[in-house]
matplotlib code that plots the C-alpha trace (Angstrom):
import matplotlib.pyplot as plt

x = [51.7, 53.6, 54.3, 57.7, 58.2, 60.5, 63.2, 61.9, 62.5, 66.0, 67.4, 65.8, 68.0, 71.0, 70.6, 70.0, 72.9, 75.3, 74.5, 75.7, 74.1, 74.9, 74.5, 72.3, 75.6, 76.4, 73.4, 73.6, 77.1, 75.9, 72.5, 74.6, 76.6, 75.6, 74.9, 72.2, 70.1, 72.7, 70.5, 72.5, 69.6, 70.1, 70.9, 68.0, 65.8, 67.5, 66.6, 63.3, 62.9, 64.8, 62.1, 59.1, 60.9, 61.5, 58.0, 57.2, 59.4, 61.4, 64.7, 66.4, 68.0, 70.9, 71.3, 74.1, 76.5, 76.8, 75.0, 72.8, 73.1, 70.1, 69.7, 67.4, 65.2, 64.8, 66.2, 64.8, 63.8, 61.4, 59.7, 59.4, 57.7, 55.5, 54.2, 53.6, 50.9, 49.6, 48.7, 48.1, 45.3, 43.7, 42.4, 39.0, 40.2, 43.6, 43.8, 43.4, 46.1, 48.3, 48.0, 48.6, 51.5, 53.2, 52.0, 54.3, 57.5, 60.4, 61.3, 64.5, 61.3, 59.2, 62.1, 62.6, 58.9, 59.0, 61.6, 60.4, 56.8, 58.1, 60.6, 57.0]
y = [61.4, 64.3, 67.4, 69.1, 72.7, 74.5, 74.7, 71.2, 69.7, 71.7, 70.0, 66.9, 67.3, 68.3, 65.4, 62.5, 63.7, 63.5, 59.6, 60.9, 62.1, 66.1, 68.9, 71.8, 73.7, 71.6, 72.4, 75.9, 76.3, 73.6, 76.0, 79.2, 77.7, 78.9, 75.6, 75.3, 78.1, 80.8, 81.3, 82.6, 81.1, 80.9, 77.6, 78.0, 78.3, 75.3, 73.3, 74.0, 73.0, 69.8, 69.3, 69.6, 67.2, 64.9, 65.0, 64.1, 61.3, 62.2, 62.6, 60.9, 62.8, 61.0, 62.6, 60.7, 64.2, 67.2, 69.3, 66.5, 65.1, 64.2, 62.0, 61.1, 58.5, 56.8, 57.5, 59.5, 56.9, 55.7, 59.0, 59.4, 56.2, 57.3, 60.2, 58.2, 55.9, 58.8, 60.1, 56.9, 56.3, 59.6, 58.5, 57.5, 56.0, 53.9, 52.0, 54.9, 57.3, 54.0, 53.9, 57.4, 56.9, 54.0, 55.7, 58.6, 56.4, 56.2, 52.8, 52.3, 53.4, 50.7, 47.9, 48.4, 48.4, 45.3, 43.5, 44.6, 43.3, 40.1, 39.5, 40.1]
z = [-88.4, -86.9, -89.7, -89.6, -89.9, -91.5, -89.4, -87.7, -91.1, -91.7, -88.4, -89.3, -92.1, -90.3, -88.0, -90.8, -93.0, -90.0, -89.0, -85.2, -82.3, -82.2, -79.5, -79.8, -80.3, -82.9, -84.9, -83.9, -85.7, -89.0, -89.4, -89.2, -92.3, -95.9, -97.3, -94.4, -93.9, -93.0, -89.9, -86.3, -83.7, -80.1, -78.6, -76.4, -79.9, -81.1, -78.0, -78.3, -81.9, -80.3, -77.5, -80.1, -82.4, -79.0, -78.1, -81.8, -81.4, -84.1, -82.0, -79.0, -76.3, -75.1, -71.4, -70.5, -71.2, -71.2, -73.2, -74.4, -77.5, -80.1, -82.8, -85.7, -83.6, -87.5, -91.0, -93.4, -95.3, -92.6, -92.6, -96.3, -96.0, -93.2, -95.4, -98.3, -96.2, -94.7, -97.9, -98.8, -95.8, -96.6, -100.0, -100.7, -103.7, -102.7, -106.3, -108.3, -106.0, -106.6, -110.7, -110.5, -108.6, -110.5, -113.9, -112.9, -111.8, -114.4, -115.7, -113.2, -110.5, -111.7, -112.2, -108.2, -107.6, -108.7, -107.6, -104.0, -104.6, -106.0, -102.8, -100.5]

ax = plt.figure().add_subplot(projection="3d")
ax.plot(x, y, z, "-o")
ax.set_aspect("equal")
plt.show()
């Protein structure tokens, strides 16, 4: 599994919470913004943070305008589920990081849990 950086993982977020394909110029103005980062970056930073996160194959380039637009190539959901089994397949003990997990879960957490597990 791919690791995001810090600014990987800000556009990430920029991307998800948008649910459309935006332009490096997009993000450039959305980053700039308080609630972001309040970061000015150059477009030409922002497209490579895009290319990294394309060759991750965390975003899609759509080339069919211009400037190219990117989107989340899945939601965040996917990849929070991604790092769980990574962490998950890096255990030597999978049972007892699993007890520790559902021991830790608040009763609404658990209700879910189950109702998921029985649908399997």
């Amino acid at each position: 599994m791919n690791s995001l950086g810090e600014l990987e993982r800000t556009v990430m977020d920029l991307l998800w919470a948008s649910g459309e394909s935006l332009s490096a110029y997009d993000l450039q103005a959305k980053l700039a913004a308080p609630e972001a980062s309040g970061r000015e970056l150059a477009a030409t930073t922002i497209l490579t943070v895009l290319s990294r996160l394309e060759n991750k194959n965390f975003v899609r380039r759509e080339r069919d305008s211009r400037p190219h637009r990117y989107r989340a190539a899945a939601g965040r959901e996917a990849h929070m589920a991604d790092l769980m089994h990574e962490v998950l397949g890096g255990a030597n003990d999978r049972a007892a990081v699993l007890e520790r997990f559902v021991g830790q879960v608040s009763n609404e957490e658990a209700e879910t849990l189950r109702r998921i597990l029985a649908g399997r």
